[in-house]
C-alpha positions as CSV (number, residue, x, y, z in Angstrom):
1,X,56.0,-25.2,98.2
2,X,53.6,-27.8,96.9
3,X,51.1,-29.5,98.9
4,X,52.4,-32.6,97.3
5,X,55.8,-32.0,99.6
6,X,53.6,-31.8,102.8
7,X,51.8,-34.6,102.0
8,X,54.7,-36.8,101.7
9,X,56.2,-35.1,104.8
10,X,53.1,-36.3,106.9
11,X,53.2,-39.7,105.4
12,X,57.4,-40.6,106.1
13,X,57.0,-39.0,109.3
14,X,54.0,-41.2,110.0
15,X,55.3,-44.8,108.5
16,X,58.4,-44.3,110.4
17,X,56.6,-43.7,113.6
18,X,54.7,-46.4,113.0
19,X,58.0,-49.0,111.7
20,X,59.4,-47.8,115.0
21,X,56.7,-48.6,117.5
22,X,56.2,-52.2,116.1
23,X,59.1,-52.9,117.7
24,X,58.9,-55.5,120.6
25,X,61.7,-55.2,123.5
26,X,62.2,-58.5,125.2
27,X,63.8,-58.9,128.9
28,X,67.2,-59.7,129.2
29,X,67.4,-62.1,131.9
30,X,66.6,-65.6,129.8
31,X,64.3,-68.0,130.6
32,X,64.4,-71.5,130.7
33,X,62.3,-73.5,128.3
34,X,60.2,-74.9,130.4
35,X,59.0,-71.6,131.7
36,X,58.3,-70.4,128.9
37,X,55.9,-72.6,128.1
38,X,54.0,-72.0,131.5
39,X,53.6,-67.9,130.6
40,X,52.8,-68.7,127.5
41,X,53.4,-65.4,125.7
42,X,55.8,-64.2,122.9
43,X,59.5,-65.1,123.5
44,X,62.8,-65.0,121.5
45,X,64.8,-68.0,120.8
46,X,68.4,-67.1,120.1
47,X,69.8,-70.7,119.5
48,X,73.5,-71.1,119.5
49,X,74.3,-70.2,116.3
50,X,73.0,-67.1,117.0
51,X,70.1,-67.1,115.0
52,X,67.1,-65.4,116.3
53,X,63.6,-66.7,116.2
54,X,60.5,-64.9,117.2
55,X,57.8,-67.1,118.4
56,X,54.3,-66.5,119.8
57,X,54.4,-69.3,122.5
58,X,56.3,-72.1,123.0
59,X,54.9,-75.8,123.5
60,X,55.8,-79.6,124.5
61,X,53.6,-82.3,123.0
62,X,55.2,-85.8,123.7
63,X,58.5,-84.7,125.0
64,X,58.7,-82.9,122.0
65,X,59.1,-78.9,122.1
66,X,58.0,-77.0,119.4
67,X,58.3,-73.4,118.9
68,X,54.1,-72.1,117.6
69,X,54.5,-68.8,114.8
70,X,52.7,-67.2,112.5
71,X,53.9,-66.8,108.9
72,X,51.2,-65.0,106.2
73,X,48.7,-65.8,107.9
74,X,49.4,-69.6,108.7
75,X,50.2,-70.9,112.1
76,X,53.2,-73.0,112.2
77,X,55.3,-75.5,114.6
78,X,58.7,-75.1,114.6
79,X,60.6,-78.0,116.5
80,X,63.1,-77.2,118.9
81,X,65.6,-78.6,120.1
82,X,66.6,-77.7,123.4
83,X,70.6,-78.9,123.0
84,X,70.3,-76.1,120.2
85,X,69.3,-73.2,122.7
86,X,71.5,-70.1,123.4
87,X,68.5,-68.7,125.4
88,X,65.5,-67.5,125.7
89,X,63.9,-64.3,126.5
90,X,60.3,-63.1,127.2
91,X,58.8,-60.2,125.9
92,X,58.5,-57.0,128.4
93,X,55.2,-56.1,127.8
94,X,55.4,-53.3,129.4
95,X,57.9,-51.4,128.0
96,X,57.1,-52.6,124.3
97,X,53.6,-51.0,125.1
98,X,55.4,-47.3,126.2
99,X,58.1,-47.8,123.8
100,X,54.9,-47.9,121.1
101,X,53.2,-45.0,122.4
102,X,56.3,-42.9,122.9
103,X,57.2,-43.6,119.1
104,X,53.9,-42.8,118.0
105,X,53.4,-39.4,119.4
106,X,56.9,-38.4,119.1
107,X,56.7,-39.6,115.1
108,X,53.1,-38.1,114.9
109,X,54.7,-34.7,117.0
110,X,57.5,-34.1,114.6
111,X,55.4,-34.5,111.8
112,X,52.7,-31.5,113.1
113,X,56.3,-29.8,113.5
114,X,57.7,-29.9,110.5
115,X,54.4,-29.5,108.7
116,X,53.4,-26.3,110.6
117,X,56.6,-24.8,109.9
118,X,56.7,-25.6,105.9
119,X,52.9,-24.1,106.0
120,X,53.9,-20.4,107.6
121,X,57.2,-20.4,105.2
122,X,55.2,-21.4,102.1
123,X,53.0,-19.8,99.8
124,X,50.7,-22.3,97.9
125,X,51.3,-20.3,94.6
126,X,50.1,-16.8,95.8
């Protein structure tokens, strides 16, 4: 057993831990637009169509609504029209913030697991 194959253990173990607790979990009971531009925080868009849109806020300049993300680095408007709304869901903070941790250590966990056990079965070349 190389230590090339433990190294690359560690590492999937770790970027899927880490793919995992990027993900955000957003409340189920929508919101109404207007709403969600008084809490001001990240919300999904599903628009009825079906397509999904992430967006870190949404705002209303001039009866307009427009829907504010970022995109490489840029911050963009996205116009929305409200006809074109399924609903719209606010992120749950809190549980995206366990769901992170418990993703991390359990990814990080299995990875100590796996690596401890191919280190006592292995013999480096001996």
């Amino acid at each position: 057993m190389s230590f090339f194959i433990l190294y690359k253990t560690l590492l999937g173990s770790l970027l899927s831990a880490f793919i995992l607790g990027s993900c955000s979990i957003y409340k189920t009971e929508p919101i109404s637009i207007d709403n969600a531009i008084s809490i001001g925080t990240t919300v999904k868009v599903i628009k009825i169509d079906n397509q999904k849109i992430k967006l870190q806020r949404i705002e209303k300049s001039d009866s307009i609504y427009y829907g504010i993300k970022k995109s490489k680095g840029q911050i963009i408007k996205v116009p929305l029209e409200p006809n074109q709304i399924k609903s719209i869901h606010e992120i749950d903070k809190t549980s995206s913030a366990i769901s992170t941790v418990l993703s991390i250590t359990g990814g990080t966990s299995f990875a100590t697991l796996i690596i401890t056990t191919l280190i006592s079965n292995a013999s480096f070349g001996n």
